[in-house]
N, C-alpha and C positions, 0 to 999 in steps of 0.2 A: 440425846441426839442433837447433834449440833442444826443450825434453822438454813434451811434450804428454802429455793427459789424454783418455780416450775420454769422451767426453760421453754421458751418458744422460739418454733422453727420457722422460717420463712422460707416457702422458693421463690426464689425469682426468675422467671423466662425470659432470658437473654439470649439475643441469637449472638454468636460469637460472629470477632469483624473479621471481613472475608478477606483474603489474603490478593492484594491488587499490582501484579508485575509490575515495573517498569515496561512501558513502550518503547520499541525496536526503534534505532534513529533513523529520522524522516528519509525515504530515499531520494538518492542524488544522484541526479536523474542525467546524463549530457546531452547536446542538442543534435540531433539527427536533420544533417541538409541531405533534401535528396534532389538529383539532377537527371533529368530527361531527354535521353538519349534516342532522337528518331535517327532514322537510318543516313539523310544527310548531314545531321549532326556529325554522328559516328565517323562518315568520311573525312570528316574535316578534322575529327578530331586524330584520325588514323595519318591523316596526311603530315600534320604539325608533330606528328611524334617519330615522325622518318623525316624529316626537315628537323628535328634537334630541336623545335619551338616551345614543344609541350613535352610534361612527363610523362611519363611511359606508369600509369597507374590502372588496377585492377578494378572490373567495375560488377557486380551485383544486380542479375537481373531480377525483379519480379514479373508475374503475369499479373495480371488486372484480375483475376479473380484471389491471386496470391498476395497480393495487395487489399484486396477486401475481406482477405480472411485477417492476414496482421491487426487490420484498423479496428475488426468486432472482436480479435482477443483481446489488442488494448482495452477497448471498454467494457468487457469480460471481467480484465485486473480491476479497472475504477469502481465497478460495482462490486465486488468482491473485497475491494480495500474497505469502500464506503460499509457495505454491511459491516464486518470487522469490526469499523470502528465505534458503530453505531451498537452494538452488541457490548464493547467494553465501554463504551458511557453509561450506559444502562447500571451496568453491575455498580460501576464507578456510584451514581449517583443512589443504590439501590443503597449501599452501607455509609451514604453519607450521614454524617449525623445529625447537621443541619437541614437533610431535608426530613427527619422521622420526626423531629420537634416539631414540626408546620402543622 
C-alpha cells in the first residue's frame, strides 16, 4: 500500500467583495435668473414692446405659495441626493479592505 498523508480541510469565512457601481455623473445643473414682475413693471414693459424697444418674450408665473412648494421640493431632492449618498459611502467603506485590517 503505497504511504499516504491524512489531508486537512480548512474553511475559511469570507464574505465575498460586494459589487460597487460606478456613480451617475455629478449633475449640471444651469443658472435659473428669475425677474419680478409687479403690475407697473409689466406696463412698462408692455409699453416698450409696442414701441419696438423691448422683446416681445414669454414670461412664467408662479404664486407665492407655488413658489414655496418649488423651494421645499428642491430641498426634498438635497436631502434625498444626500441620504443617497451617504447610504453608498457606507457600503463603499463597509468592503473596504483597509478599513477590516483596523
Amino acid at each position: 500500500m503505497p504511504n499516504t498523508k491524512q489531508v486537512e480541510v480548512k474553511t475559511i469565512a469570507e464574505r465575498p467583495p460586494m459589487y460597487h457601481p460606478p456613480l451617475p455623473m455629478e449633475m449640471q445643473l444651469t443658472d435659473v435668473e428669475f425677474e419680478v414682475l409687479t403690475p407697473t413693471k409689466m406696463k412698462e414693459y408692455v409699453a416698450d414692446v409696442e414701441a419696438n424697444k423691448a422683446p416681445a418674450k414669454p414670461y412664467y408665473t408662479l404664486t407665492t405659495k407655488q413658489y414655496e412648494n418649488l423651494s421645499l421640493n428642491m430641498g426634498e431632492i438635497k436631502r434625498y441626493t444626500s441620504n443617497i449618498l451617504g447610504i453608498v459611502k457606507f457600503y463603499r467603506e463597509y468592503d473596504d479592505p483597509k478599513e477590516t485590517e483596523k
